[in-house]
C-alpha positions as CSV (number, residue, x, y, z in Angstrom):
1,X,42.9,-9.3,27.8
2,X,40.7,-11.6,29.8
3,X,39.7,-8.7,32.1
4,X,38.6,-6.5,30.0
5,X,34.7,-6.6,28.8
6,X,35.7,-7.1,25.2
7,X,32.3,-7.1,23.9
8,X,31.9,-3.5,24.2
9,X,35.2,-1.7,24.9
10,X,38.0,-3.9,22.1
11,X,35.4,-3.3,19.6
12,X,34.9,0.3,20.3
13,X,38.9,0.6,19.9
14,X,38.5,-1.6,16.8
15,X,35.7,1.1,15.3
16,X,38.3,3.9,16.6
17,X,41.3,2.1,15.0
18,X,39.6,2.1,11.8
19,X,36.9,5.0,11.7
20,X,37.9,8.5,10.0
21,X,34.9,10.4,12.8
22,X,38.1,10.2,15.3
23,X,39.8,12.8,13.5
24,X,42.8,9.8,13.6
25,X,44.0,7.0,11.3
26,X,41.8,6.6,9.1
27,X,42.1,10.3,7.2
28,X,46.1,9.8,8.1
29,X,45.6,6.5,6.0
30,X,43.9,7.5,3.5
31,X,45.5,10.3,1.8
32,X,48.9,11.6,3.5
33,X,50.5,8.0,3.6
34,X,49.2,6.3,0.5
35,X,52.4,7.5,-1.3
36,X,54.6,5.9,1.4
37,X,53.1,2.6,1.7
38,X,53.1,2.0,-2.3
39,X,56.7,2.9,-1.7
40,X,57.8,0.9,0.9
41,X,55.9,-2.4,-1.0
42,X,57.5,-1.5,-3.8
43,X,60.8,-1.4,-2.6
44,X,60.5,-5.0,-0.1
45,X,59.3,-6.7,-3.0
46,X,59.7,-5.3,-6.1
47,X,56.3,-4.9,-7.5
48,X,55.6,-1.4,-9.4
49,X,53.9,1.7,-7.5
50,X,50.9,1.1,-9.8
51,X,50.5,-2.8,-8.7
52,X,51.3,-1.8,-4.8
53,X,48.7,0.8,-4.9
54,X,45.9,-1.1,-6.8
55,X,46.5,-4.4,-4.7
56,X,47.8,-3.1,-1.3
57,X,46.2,0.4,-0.7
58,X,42.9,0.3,-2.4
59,X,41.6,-3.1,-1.2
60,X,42.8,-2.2,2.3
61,X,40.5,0.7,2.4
62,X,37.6,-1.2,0.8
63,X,37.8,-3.1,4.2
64,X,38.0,-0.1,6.6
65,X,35.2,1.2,4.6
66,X,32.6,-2.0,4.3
67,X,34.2,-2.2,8.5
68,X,32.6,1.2,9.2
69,X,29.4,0.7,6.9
70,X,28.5,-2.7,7.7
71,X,30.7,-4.3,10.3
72,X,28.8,-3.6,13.7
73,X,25.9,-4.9,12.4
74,X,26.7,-8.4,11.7
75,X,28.4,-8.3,15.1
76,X,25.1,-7.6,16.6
77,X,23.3,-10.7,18.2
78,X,21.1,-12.4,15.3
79,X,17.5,-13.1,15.8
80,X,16.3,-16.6,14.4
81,X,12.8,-18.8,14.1
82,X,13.0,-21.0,17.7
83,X,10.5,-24.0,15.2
84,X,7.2,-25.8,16.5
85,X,7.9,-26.7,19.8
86,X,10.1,-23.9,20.9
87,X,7.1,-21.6,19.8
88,X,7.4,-19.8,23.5
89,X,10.9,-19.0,23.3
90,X,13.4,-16.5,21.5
91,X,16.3,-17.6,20.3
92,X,19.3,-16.0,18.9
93,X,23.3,-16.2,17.6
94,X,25.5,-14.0,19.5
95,X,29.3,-13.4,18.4
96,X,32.1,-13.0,20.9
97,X,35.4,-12.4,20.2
98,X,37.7,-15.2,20.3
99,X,40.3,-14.0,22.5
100,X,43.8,-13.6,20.8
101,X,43.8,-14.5,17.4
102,X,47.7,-15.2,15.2
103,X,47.8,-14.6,11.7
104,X,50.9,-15.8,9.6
105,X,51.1,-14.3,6.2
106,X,53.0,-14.0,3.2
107,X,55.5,-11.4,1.6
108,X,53.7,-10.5,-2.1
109,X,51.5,-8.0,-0.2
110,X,53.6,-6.9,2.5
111,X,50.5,-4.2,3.7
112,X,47.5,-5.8,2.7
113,X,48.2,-9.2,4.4
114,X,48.6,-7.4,7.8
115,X,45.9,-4.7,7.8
116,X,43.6,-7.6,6.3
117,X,43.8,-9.9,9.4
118,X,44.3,-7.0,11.6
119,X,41.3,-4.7,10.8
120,X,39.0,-8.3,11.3
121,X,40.5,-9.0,14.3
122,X,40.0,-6.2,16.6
123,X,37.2,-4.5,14.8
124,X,35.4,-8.1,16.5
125,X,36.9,-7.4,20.0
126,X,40.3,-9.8,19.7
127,X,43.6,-9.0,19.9
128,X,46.0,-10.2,17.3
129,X,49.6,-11.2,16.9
130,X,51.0,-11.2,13.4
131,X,54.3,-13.0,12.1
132,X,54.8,-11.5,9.1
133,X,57.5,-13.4,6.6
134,X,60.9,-12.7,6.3
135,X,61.0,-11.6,3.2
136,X,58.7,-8.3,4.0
137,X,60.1,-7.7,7.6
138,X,61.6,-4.6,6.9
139,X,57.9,-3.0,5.4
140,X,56.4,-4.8,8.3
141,X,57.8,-3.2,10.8
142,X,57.3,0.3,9.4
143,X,53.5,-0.3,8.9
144,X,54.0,-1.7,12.6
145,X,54.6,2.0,13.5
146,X,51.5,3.2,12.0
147,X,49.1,0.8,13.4
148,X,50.9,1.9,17.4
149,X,50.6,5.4,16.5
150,X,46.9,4.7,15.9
151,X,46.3,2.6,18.7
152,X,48.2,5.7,20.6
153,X,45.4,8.3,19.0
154,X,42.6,6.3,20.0
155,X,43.7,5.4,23.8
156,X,44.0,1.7,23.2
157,X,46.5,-0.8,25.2
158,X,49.4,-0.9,22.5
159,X,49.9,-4.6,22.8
160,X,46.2,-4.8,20.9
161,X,48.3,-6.0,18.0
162,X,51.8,-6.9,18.4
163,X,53.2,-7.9,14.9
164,X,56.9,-10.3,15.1
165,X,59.2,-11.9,12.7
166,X,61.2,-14.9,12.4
167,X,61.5,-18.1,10.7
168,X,59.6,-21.5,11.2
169,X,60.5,-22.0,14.8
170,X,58.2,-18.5,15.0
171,X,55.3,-19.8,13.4
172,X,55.1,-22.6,15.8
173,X,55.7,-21.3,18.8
174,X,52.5,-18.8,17.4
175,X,50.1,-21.5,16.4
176,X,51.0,-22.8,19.8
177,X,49.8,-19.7,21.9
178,X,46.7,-18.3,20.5
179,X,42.9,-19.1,20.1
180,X,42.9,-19.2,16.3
181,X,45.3,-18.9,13.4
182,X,44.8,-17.3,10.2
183,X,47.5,-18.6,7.4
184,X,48.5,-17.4,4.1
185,X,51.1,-19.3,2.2
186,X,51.8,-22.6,0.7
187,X,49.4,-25.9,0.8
188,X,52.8,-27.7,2.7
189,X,52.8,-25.4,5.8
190,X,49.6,-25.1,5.6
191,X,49.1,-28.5,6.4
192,X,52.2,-28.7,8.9
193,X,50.5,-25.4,10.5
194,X,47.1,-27.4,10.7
195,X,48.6,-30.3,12.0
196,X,50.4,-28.1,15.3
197,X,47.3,-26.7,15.9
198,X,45.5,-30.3,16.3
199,X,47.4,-29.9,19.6
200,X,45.4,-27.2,21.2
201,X,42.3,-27.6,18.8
202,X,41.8,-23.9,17.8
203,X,40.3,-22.8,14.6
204,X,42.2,-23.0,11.6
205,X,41.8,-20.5,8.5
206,X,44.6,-21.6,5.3
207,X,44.2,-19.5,2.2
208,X,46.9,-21.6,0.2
209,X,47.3,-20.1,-3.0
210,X,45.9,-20.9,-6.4
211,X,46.0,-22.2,-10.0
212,X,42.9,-19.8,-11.0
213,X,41.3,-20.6,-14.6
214,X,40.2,-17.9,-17.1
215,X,37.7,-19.1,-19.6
216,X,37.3,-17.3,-22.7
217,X,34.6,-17.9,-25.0
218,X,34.1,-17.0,-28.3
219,X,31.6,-14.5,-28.1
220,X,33.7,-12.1,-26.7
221,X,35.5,-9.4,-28.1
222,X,39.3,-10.3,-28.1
223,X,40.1,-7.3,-26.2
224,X,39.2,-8.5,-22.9
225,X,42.5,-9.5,-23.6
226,X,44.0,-6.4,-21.5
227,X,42.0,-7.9,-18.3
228,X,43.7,-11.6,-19.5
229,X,47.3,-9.5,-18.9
230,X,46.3,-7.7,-15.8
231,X,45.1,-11.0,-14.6
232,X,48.8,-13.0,-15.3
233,X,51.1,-9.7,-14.8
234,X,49.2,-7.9,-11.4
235,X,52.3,-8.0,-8.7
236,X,54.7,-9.8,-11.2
237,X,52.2,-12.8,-11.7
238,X,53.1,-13.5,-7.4
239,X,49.2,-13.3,-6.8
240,X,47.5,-16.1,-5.0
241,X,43.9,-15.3,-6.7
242,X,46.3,-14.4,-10.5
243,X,45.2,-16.0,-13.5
244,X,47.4,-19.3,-14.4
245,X,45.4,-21.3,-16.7
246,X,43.5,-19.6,-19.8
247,X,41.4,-21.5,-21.7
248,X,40.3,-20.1,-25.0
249,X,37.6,-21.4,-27.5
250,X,38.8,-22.6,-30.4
251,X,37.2,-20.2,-32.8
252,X,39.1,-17.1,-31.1
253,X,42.1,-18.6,-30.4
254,X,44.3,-17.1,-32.6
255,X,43.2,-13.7,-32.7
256,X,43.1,-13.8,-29.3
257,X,46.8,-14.7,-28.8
258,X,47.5,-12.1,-31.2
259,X,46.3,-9.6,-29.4
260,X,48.1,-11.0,-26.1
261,X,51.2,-11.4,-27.7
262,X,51.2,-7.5,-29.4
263,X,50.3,-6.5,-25.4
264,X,53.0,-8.8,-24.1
265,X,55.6,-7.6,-26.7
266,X,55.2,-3.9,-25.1
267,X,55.7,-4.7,-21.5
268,X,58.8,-3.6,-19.7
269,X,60.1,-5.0,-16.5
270,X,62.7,-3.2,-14.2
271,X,63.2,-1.9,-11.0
272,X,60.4,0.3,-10.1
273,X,62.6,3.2,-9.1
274,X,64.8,3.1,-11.6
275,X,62.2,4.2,-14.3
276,X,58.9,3.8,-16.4
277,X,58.5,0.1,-16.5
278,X,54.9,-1.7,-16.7
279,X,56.3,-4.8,-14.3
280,X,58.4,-4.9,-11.5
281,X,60.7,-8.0,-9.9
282,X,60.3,-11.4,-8.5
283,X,60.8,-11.4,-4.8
284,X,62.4,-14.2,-4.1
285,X,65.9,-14.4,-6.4
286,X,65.2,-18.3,-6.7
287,X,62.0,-18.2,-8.1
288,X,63.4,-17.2,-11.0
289,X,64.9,-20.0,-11.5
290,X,61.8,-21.8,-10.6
291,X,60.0,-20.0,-14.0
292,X,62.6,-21.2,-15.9
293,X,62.1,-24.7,-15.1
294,X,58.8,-24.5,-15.5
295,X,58.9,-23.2,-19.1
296,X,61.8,-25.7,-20.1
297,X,59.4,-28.2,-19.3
298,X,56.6,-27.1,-21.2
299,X,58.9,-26.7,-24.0
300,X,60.0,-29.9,-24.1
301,X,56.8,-31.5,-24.4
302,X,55.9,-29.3,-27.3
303,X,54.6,-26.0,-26.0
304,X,56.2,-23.0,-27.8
305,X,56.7,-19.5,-26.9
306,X,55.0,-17.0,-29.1
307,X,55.8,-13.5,-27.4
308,X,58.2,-12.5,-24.3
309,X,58.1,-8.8,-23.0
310,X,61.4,-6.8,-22.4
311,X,64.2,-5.9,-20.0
312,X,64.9,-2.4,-19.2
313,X,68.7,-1.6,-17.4
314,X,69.2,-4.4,-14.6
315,X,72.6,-4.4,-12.6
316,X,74.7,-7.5,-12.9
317,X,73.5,-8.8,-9.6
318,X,69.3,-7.9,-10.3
319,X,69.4,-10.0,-13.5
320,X,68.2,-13.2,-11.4
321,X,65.5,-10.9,-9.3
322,X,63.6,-10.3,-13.0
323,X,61.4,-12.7,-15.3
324,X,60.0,-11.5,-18.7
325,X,56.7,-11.8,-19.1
326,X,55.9,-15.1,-21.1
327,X,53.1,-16.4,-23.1
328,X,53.2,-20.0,-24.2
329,X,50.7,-21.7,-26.8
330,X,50.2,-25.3,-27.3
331,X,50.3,-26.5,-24.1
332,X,48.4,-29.0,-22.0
333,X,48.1,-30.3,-18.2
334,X,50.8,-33.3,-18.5
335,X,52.9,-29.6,-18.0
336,X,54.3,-28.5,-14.9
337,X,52.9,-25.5,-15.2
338,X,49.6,-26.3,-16.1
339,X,49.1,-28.4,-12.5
340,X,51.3,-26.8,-10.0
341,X,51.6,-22.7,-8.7
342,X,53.7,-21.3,-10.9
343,X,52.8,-17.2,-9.0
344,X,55.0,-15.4,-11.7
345,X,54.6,-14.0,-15.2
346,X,53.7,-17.0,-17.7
347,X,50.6,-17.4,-19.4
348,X,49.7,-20.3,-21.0
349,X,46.9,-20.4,-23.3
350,X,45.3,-23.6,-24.2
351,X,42.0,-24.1,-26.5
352,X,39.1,-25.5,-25.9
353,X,35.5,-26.4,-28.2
354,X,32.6,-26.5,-26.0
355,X,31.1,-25.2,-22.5
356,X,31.6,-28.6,-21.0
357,X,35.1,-29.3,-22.2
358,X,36.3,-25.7,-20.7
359,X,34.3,-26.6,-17.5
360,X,36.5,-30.6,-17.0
361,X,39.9,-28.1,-17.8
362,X,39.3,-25.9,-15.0
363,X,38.3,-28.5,-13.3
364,X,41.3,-30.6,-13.3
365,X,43.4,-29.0,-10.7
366,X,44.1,-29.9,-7.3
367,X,43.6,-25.9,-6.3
368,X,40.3,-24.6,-6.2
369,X,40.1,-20.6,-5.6
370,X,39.3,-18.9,-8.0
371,X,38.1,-18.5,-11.5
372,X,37.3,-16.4,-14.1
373,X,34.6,-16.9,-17.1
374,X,34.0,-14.0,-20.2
375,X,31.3,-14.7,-22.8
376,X,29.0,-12.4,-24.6
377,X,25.7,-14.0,-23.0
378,X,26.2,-13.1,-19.1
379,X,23.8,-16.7,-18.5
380,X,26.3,-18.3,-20.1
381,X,29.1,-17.0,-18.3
382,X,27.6,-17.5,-14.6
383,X,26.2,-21.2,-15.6
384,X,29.9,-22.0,-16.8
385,X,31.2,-20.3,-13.5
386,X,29.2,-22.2,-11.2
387,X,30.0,-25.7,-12.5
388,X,33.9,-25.1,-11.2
389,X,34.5,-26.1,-7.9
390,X,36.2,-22.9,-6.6
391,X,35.7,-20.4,-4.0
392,X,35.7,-17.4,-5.8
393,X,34.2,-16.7,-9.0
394,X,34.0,-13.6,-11.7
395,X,31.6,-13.2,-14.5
396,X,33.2,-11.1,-17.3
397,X,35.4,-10.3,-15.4
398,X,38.7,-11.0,-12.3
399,X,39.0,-10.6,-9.5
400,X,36.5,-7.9,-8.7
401,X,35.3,-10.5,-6.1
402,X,38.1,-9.0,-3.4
403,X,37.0,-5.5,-3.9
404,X,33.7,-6.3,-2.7
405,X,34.6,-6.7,0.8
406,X,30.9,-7.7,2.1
407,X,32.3,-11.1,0.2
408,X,34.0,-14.0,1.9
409,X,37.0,-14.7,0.4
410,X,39.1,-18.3,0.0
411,X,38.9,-21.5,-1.8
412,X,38.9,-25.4,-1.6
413,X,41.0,-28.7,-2.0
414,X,44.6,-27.6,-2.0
415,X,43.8,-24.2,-2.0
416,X,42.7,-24.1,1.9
417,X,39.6,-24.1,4.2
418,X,38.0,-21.1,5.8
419,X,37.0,-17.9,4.7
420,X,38.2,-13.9,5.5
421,X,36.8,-11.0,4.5
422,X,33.0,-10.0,4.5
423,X,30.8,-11.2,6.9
424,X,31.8,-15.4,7.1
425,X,35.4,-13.8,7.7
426,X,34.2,-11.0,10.4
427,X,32.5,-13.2,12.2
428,X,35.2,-16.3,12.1
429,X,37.0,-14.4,14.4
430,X,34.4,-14.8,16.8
431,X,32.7,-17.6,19.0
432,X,29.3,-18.4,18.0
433,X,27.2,-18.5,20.7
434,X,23.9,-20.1,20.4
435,X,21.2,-18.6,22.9
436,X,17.7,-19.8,24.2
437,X,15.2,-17.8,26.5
438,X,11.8,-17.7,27.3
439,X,9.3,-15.3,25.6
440,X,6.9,-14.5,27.8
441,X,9.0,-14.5,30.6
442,X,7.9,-14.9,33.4
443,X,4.4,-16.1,32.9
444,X,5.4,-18.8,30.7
445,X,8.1,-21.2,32.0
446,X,9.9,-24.3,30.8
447,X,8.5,-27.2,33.0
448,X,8.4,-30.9,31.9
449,X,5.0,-32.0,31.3
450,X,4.2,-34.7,34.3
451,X,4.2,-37.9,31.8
452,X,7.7,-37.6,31.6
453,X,8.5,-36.2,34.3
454,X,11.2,-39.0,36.4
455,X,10.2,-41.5,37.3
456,X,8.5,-41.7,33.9
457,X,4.8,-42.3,34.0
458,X,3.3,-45.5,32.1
459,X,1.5,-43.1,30.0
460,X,4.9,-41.5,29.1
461,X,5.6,-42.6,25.3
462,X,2.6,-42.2,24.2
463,X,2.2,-38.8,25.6
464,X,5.8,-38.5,23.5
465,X,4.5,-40.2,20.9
466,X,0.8,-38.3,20.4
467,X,3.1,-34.8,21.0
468,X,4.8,-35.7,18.0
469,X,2.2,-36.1,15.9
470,X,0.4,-33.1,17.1
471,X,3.6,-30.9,16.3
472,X,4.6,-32.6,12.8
473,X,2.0,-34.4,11.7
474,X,1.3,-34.7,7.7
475,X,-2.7,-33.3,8.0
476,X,-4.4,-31.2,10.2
477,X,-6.7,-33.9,11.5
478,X,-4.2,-35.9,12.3
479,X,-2.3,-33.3,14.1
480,X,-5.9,-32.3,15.7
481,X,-6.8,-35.4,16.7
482,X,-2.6,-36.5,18.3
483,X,-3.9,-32.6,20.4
484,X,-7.0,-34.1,22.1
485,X,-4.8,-37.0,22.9
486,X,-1.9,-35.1,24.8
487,X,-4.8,-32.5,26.6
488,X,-6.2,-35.8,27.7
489,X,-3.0,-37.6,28.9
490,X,-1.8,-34.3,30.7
491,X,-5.5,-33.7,32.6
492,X,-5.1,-37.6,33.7
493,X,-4.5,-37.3,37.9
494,X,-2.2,-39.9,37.6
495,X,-0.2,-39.4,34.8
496,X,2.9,-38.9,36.4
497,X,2.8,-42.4,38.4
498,X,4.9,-45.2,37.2
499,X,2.7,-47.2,39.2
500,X,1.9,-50.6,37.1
501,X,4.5,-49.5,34.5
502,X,5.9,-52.1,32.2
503,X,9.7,-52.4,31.9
């Protein structure tokens, strides 16, 4: 990669890669394979077509669009104010691309989590090598054969983006060969990941997951309750930016989990091609087990289970692959599942009497990603939503953050560092570049004024001294005055000499 001119040419293939004007992928993408990819997510990790298609294939191209619309220009160098006493020059950010960039990312969105990284990455002029989990191999490598055939369509070296599986030993020997990684997984390799890549010092991006808060007030009409499912149910509950914690005021409580528990009571899960159900499996067959525990802990520190949604026909060995949906009441954060990730189908619901005791709730959590705040007075809802100390926010509503693509998404304290998506995750694949030029070039050029020029005259600090004050000083006179000062040091003959200076 090093010979190429990557400024112009990668990005041009990154445009092509992604642009629908090259009569190539992106008209392929958009309509004849849409089917195929809900499919083949479906059927690596269980979710239904409905949750791979709204998750996987519409948020994927949001980016290519918000790529083609916006992307070049917040490539383009960046113009800035060069201050008082860089008045004569111009000065500017430029972003170049980083070189090869590795990404390591998670199973639950098997499509998403490689055309994410991907699109950034070359779109900005890198190259990127993504090792995808092995748990989604199998999808990966199929949507591996659409991103060659595009790179084929558009002329581009096919080793642009290489995409590789393997275990843990993978990972490392990744971290260990490129410029920057990009992680999405769990807050324990996350930190093991950060801590190999202290060895080379490259940039480091970890979304780590979530334990996202959704704050209902009581001025709300209790059927925002269908976004509350969506929120706990989208992809089986195994959704970093899902709703885990819901906080309800007091005053709705009940009819609110009434209205859950009637939605809850009608929800099927099954295998999405073995009929009609509203939620599909949990990928990993241990997780289950996981759930479990988490709910037999709540229970036995006095939560109780007011609804559970159904089973439809599971084999004999899929029964461990499926949890019902679950909603819990009267629970509180000495539970499990109130503190740690619990990425499946449980909702707890917890109540709550004013603004600031909803705020401390949401607040008391070592994840910080996202949140979500409904209340009849939109004020309300943003000044609740900007007292949690989370990356992502939603006023009446979730989630809609991630299909606005111009935003950066990602989160803080155990929920990572760094940002992808929209223009803070465009240009983190880059180098930032900080440039400084003369203006009137070349009539005016820098030269150090003769006071301090070496050896430095005995005239020199207060030449230094009267320039500051001419530059920064509180009044005009002042600044006036320090002005005649520094005309009259620099017209001295000998104000370069250190002749009779003072040490």
């Amino acid at each position: 990669m090093t010979e190429w001119n990557r400024q112009g040419r990668l990005r041009k293939y990154g445009q092509k890669v992604a642009s629908s004007k090259d009569d190539s992928f992106c008209v392929f993408f958009l309509s004849t394979l849409s089917n195929t990819k809900s499919l083949l997510s479906s059927r690596d990790t269980g979710k239904t077509m409905v949750d791979a298609s709204l998750g996987e294939i519409m948020t994927t191209c949001e980016k290519i669009t918000w790529l083609l619309s916006e992307g070049e220009k917040w490539l383009k160098p960046e113009y800035r104010s060069s201050g008082r006493a860089m008045f004569f020059k111009k000065s500017r950010v430029e972003f170049h691309p980083l070189g090869v960039i590795g990404a390591i990312v998670s199973w639950n969105y098997p499509f998403h989590n490689i055309f994410n990284p991907m699109l950034a990455a070359v779109f900005s002029g890198n190259s990127i090598v993504i090792k995808v989990s092995e748990n989604a191999s199998w999808s990966g490598l199929f949507y591996f054969r659409i991103i060659q055939a595009a790179l084929a369509a558009v002329g581009a070296p096919e080793n642009l983006v290489d995409i590789i599986t393997g275990f843990a030993e993978t990972g490392e020997a990744l971290v260990s060969s490129v410029d920057k990684i990009i992680f999405v997984g769990s807050p324990g390799v996350g930190k093991m990941i950060m801590s190999n890549a202290s060895d080379t010092l490259i940039p480091v991006t970890l979304e780590l997951g979530g334990k996202d808060s959704f704050i209902v007030c009581e001025d709300v009409d209790v059927s925002v309750a269908q976004i509350a499912v969506r929120a706990v149910l989208q992809s089986s509950g195994q959704n970093c930016a899902g709703a885990e914690r819901f906080y309800v005021h007091r005053d709705i409580y009940s009819s609110f989990v009434s209205e859950v528990a009637k939605i809850i009571k009608s929800v099927s899960a099954g295998p999405p091609f073995a009929g009609r159900y509203d939620m599909g499996a949990i990928c990993l067959q241990e997780h289950s087990d996981k759930l479990q525990n988490f709910v037999n802990d709540a229970l036995n520190k006095g939560a109780e289970i007011v609804a559970r949604g159904s089973f439809g026909h599971l084999g004999e060995g899929a029964v461990d692959q499926f949890f019902p949906p679950t909603v819990l009441v009267n629970v509180n954060h000495t539970m499990k599942l109130m503190q740690e990730e619990t990425f499946g189908p449980i909702m707890p619901l917890m109540k709550f009497s004013t603004d600031e005791e909803a705020v401390k709730l949401a607040n008391d959590s070592k994840y910080g990603l996202g949140c979500a705040v409904f209340s009849g007075s939109q004020r309300r809802a943003r000044e609740i939503a900007s007292q949690i100390h989370c990356g992502v926010a939603a006023v009446n509503d979730f989630a809609s953050n991630y299909m606005c693509q111009s935003l950066p998404f990602g989160g803080v304290k155990d929920s990572g560092f760094g940002r992808f998506a929209g223009v803070e995750g465009l240009r983190a694949c880059c180098l930032v570049k900080s440039v400084v030029e003369d203006r009137w070039w070349p009539y005016i050029k820098t030269t150090i004024p003769k006071p301090i020029q070496y050896p430095v005259g005995e005239n020199g600090f207060e030449f230094q001294q009267s320039l500051v004050e001419a530059l920064y000083g509180l009044n005009i006179w002042d600044r006036l005055q320090a002005l005649i000062n520094v005309l009259k040091i620099l017209s001295e003959k000998n104000s370069g000499s250190s002749k009779g200076r003072k040490d």
